[in-house]
C-alpha positions as CSV (number, residue, x, y, z in Angstrom):
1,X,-9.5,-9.2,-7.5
2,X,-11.1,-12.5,-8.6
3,X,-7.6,-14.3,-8.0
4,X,-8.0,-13.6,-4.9
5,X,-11.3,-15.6,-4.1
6,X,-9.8,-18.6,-6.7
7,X,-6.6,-19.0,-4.1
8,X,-8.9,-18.8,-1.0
9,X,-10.9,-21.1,-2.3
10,X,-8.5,-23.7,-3.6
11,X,-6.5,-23.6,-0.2
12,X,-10.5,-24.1,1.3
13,X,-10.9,-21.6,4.2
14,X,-14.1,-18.7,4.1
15,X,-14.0,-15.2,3.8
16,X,-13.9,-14.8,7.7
17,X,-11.0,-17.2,8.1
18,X,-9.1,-15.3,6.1
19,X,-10.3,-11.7,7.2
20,X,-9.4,-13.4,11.1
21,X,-5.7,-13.7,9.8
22,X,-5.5,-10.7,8.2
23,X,-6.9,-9.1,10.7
24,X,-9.7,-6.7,9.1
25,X,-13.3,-7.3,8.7
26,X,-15.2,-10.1,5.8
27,X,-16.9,-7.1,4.2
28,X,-12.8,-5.7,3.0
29,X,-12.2,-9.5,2.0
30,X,-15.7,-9.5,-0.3
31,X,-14.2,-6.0,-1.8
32,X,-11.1,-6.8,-2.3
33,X,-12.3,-10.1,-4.0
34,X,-14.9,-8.4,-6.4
35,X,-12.9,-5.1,-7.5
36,X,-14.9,-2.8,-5.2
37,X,-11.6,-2.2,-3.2
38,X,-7.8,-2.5,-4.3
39,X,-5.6,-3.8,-1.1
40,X,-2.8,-1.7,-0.1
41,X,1.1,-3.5,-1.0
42,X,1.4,-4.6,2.6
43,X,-1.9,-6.3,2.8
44,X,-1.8,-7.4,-0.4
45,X,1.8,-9.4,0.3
46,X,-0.2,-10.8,4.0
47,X,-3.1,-12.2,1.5
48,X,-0.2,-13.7,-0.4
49,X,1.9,-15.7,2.3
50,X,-1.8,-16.6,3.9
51,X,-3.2,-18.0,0.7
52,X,0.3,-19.4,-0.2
53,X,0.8,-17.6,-3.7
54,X,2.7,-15.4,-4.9
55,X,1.5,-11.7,-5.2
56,X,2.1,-11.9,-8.7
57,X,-0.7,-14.2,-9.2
58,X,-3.2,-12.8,-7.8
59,X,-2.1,-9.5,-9.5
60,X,-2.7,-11.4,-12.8
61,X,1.1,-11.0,-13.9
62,X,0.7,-14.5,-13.8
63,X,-1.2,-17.2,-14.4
64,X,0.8,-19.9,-12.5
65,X,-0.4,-20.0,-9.0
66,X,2.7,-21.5,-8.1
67,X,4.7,-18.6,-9.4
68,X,7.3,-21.3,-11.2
69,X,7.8,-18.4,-14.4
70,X,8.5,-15.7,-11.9
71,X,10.9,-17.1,-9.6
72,X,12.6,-18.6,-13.1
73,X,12.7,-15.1,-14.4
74,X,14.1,-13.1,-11.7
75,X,16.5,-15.1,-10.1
76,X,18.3,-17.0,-13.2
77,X,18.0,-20.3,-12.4
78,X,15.6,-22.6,-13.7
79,X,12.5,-24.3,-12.7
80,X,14.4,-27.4,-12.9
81,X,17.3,-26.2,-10.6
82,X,15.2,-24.8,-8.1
83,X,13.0,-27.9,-7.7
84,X,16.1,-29.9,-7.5
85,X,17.4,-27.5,-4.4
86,X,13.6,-28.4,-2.7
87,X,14.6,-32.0,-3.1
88,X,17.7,-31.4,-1.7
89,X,16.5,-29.7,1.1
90,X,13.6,-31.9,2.1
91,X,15.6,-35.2,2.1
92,X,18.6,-33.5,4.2
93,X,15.6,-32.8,6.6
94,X,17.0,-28.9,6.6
95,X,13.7,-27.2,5.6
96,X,13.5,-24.0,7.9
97,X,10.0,-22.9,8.9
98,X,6.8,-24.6,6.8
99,X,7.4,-27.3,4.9
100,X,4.2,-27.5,3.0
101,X,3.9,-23.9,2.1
102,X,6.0,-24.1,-1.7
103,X,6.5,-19.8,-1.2
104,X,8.7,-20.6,1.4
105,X,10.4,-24.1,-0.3
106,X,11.4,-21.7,-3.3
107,X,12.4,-18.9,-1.4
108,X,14.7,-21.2,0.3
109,X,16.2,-23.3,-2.8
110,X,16.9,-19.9,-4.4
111,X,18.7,-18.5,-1.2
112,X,20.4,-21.8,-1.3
113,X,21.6,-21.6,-4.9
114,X,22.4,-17.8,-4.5
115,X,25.2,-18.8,-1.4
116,X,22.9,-16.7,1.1
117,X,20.5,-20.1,2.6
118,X,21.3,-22.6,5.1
119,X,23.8,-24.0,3.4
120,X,27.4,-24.5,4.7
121,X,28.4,-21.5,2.1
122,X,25.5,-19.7,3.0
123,X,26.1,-19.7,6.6
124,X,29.9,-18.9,6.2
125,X,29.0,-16.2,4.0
126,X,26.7,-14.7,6.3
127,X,28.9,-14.7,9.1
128,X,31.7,-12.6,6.7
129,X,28.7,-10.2,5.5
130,X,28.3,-10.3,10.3
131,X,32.0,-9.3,10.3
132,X,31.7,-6.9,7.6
133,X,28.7,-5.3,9.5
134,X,30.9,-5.0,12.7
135,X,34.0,-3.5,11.3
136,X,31.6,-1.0,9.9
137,X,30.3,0.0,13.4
138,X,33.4,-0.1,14.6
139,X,34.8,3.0,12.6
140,X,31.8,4.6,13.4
141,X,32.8,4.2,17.2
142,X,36.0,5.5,16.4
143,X,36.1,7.8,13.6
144,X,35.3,11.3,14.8
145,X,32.8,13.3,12.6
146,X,34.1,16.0,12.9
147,X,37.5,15.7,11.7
148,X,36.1,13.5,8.5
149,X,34.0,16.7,7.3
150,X,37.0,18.8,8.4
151,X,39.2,16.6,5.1
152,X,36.5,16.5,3.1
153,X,36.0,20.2,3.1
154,X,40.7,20.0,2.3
155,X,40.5,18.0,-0.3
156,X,38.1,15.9,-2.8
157,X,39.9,13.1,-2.3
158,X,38.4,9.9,-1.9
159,X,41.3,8.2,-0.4
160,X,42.2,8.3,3.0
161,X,45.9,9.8,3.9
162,X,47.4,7.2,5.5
163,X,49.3,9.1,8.2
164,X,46.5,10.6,9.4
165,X,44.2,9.1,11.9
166,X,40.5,10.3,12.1
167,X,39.8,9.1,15.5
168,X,38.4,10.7,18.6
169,X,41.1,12.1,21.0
170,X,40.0,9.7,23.9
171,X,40.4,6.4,21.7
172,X,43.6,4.5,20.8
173,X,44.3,3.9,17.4
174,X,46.5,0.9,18.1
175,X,43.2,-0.4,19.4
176,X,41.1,0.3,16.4
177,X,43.9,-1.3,13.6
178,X,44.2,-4.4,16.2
179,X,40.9,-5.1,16.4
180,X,40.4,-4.2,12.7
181,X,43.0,-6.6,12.2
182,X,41.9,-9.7,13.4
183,X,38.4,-9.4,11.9
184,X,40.0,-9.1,8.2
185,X,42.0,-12.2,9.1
186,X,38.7,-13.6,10.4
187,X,36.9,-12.8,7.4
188,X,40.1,-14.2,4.8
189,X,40.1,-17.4,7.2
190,X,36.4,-18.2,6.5
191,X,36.8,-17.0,2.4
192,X,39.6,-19.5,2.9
193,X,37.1,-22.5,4.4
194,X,34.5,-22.1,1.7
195,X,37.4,-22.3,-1.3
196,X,39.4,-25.1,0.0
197,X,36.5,-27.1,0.7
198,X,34.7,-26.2,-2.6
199,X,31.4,-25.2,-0.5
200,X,28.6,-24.3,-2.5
């Protein structure tokens, strides 16, 4: 994979530099850069984030080193946007991890623009999704197995009856719809923050 040697070359460190960070030996770097030896997905991602390119590149599904056409055309937003959101992000000082490595600048500006970054929407959003996560674990805590295959073998429906409770024996469901409760409220209180404040 000639791109391979070009993108080690342009960020200036040797075949044993970069075989040190990947951890394997020069002679797999020398294959992998001359054809003789195809890297595995995982290693071929590791080459990427060391040599600061995007796998596409050096898979030749681009020619852009920076990957500009490929993050334009699977997220949706444009080249323009994105570099905006760097700029953005760089002059409120809120870069997270390397600022010099541009993989990492994009990934960011996309999360940002997507409502899933370090951004006060992002942030409030992932706390929701948190909330989400733990009303999910708590059913599994309280629903009993057991009696949930015993319905679905009754009936094929995919609704719950409401007057039935699903729970083991040894847990109260008062418990369960309190607690439930104040998480929904928790979760339409912090939908509530991002809408009256217009958070993006």
């Amino acid at each position: 994979m000639e791109r391979i040697k070009v993108a080690r070359q342009k960020k200036g460190i040797s075949q044993l530099e970069l075989a040190k960070e990947l951890n394997v030996t020069q002679q797999a770097i020398s294959y992998y850069e001359n054809g003789s030896r195809i890297p595995d997905e995982k290693t071929l991602d590791r080459i990427s984030r060391v040599l600061n390119v995007p796998v596409e590149y050096l898979t030749e599904q681009t020619d852009d080193p920076d990957g500009w056409d490929i993050w334009e055309k699977y997220t949706g937003y444009s080249i323009k946007e994105i570099k905006d959101e760097i700029k953005r992000i760089k002059e409120s000082h809120h870069v997270i991890g390397d600022e010099h490595d541009l993989q990492n600048l994009i990934a960011q500006a996309v999360d940002n623009l997507e409502g899933m970054g370090n951004t006060d929407k992002g942030i409030i959003n992932s706390i929701y999704y948190g909330i989400s996560s733990l009303q999910q674990e708590l059913s599994k805590k309280y629903e009993d197995p057991k009696k949930l295959d015993q319905l679905s073998k009754e009936t094929s429906l995919k609704i719950r009856p409401a007057n039935q409770t699903f729970f083991y024996d040894d847990l109260s469901p008062e418990a369960y719809y309190k607690v439930n409760k104040i998480l929904d409220q928790a979760k339409y209180d912090l939908d509530k923050i991002s809408k009256d404040l217009k958070l993006r």
